[in-house]
N, C-alpha and C positions, 0 to 999 in steps of 0.2 A: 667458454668464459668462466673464470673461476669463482667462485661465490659471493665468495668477500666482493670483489669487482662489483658481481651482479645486485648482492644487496645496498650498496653505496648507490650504483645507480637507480633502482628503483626506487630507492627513498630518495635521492635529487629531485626524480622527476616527480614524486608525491607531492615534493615541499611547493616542486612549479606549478603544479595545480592549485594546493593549497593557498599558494602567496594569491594566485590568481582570482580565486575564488575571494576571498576576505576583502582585497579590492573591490569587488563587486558587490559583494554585501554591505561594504560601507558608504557606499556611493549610487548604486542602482537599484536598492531594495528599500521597500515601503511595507507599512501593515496596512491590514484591512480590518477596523471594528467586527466583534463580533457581541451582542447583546452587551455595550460598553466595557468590552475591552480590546484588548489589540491581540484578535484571535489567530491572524491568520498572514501570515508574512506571505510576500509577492516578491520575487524578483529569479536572474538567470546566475546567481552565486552556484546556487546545488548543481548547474549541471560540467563543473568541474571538479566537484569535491566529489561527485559520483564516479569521475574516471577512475581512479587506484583500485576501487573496488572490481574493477571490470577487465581494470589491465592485469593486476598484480595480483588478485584474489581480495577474497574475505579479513582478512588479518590488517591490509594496507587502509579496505575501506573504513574498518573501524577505526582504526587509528586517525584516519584525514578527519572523518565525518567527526569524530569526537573533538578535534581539535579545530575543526572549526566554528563549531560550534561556540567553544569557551574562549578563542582568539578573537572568532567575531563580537562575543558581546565586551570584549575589553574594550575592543576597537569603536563600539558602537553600541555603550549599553541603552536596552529596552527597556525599563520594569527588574524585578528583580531576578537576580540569577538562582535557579534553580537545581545545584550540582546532577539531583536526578536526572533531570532533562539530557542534558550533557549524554549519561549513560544509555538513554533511547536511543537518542541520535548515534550513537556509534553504535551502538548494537544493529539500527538499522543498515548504516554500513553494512556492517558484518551480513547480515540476513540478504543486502544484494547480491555481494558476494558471491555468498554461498549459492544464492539461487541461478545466479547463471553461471558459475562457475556448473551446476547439476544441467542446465539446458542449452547452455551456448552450442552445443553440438548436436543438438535434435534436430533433425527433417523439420522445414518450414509447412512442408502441407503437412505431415504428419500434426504438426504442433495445433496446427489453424483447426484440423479437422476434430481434435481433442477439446477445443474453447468451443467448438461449433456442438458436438456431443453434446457435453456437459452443460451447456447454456439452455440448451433446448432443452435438454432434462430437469432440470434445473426449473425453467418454465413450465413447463410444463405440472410438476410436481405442484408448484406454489399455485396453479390454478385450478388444480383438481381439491390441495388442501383449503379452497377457500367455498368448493363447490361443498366438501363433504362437510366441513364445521358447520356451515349455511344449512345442511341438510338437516344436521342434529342439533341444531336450537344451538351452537355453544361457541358463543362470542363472549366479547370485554363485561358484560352482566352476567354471564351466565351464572354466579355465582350469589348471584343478588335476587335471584330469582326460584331459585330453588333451593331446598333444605339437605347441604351437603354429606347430613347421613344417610339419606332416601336417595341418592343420586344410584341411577342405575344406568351402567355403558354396555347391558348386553348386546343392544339392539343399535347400538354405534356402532361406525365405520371406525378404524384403525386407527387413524390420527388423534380425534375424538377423545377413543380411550385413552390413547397414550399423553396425550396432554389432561385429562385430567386425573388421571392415576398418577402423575407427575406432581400435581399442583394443589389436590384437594388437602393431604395434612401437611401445608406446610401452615405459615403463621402468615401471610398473607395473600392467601390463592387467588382472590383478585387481579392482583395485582403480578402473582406471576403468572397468572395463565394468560391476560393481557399481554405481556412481554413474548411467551413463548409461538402466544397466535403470530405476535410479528417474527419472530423469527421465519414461522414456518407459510406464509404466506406474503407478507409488503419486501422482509429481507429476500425469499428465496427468487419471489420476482425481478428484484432490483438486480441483485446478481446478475439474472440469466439477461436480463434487458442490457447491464454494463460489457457484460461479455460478446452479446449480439455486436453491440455499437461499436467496440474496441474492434472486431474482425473487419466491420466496415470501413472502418477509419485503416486499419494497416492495408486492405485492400487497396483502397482508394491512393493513399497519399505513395503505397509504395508504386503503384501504376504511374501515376504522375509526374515522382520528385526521382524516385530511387528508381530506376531501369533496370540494372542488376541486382535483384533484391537474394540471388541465391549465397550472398557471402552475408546479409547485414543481420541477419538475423530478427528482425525488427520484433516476432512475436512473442520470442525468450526474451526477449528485453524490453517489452513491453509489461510483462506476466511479473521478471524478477523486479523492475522499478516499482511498479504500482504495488505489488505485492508487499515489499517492504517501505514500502510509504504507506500505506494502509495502518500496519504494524505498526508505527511510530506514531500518527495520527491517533489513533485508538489509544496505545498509551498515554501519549503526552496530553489529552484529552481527559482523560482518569486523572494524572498528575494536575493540570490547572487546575481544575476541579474540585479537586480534596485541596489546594497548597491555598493558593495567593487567588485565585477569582471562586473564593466561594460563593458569591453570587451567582453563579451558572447553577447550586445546588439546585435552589428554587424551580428549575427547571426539569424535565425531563430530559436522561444523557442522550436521546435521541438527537433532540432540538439543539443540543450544542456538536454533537457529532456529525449528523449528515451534513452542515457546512461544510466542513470543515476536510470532510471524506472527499466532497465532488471536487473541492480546491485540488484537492492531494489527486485524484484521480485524473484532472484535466490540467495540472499544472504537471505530473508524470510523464503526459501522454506529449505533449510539446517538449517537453525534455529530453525525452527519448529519442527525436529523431535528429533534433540540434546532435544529439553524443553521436547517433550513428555518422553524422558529417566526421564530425572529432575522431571518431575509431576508423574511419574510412582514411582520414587524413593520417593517423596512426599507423594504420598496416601499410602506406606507403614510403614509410621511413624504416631505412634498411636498419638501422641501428637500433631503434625504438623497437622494431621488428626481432631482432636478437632475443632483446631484453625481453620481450613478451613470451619469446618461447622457451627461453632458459627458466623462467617462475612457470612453464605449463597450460600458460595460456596462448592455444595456440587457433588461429583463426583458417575457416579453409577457404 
């Protein structure tokens, strides 16, 4: 197939996603308040504006995801339009992409058995950091309680030291060594407990729904979904935040984040297997089937 050909078609079928999706979002999609505002959009729009990025690569997905973005809110404005926003959303795109275009081809137990590693590790790690900080006196006061030139970490465990060698000169060690516990103990938990749950869930639903699970890939596409919806979440998060709902300031970016994460991480996770229907129904079209292997995306 000759290029010119191949790129004509790939952008058709982008547009028929794209048309498809906007339809959707302007008719099956709602928000969900989140501390008085409209934090968190619900509906099945994304999971055809995710296809391009999956068929065609990284390049397709940004361009769809950016454009539906800024089609849909013409078609259906929210609140005000935010040009940055716009740029997450396609950058996310892009960052699907990219990321299963790097794993679409990895071994399924291989992959399972790397989430299963790291998770455990992972857990592991944030319950030993909660055992040794617990040891050495040094929580969210620990700053308030002692006189930051006298602080001595000879006789602390590792972490310990490194969080407060971290945090003692800056202009608010309170307040970052607060932050930094959470990373290394409520975050690294959360992880490894999200990553646990995800292997159950692919286990489970691919036994039940998907029978041949050795072409669907379900755990790269599980990893590059969530993974780049995380990405976008987080930004767009930071963006409302500083722009148009500076009342979330008020807050801690935790209390506006973790909503907003477990939406993105459980609205991924049903996304994901709707697509694997869609990509299944995909590799069965001879034609469709060209076109995916001529751009390099090729399925086994």
């Amino acid at each position: 197939m000759k290029n010119t050909t191949l790129y004509v078609r790939r952008i058709t079928i982008s547009a028929v996603f794209l048309s498809i999706s906007l339809v959707l979002k302007t008719t099956f999609s709602f928000y969900i308040p989140v501390f008085g505002q409209n934090g968190m959009s619900v509906g099945i729009s994304g999971i055809f504006s995710i296809m391009p990025s999956l068929l065609f690569g990284p390049v397709y997905g940004a361009v769809v995801s950016g454009l539906s973005d800024f089609l849909g809110y013409l078609l259906k404005p929210v609140g005000t339009y935010i040009p940055l926003m716009t740029l997450v959303v396609a950058a996310g795109g892009f960052i699907r992409g990219a990321l299963w275009s790097v794993l679409r081809n990895k071994d399924n137990k291989k992959m399972r058995m790397i989430v299963a590693i790291f998770s455990v590790l992972m857990l592991l790690a944030g319950i030993c950091n909660i055992a040794f900080l617990a040891a050495d006196g040094v929580n969210r006061e620990f700053y308030n309680h002692v006189q930051k030139e006298n602080v001595n970490t000879d006789n602390m465990h590792l972490i310990s030291k490194m969080l407060i060698e971290r945090t003692i000169g800056t202009k608010d060690p309170s307040g970052n060594l607060a932050t930094y516990i959470s990373w290394v103990t409520t975050a690294m938990i959360g992880c490894a407990t999200l990553g646990i749950l995800l292997l159950a869930a692919d286990l489970f639903l691919s036994k039940k729904i998907f029978h041949d699970t050795s072409r669907e890939h379900i755990p790269q596409l599980l990893i590059a979904m969530i993974g780049s919806g995380l990405i976008v979440t987080t930004l767009n998060t930071v963006v409302l935040r500083e722009t148009i709902f500076t009342a979330w300031k008020v807050l801690p970016f935790a209390v506006i984040w973790i909503p907003r994460v477990i939406e993105e991480i459980l609205g991924n996770t049903v996304k994901a297997y709707f697509v694997v229907i869609l990509m299944g129904i995909c590799r069965k079209q001879n034609t469709l089937q060209e076109i995916m292997n001529g751009s390099s995306v090729k399925f086994k």
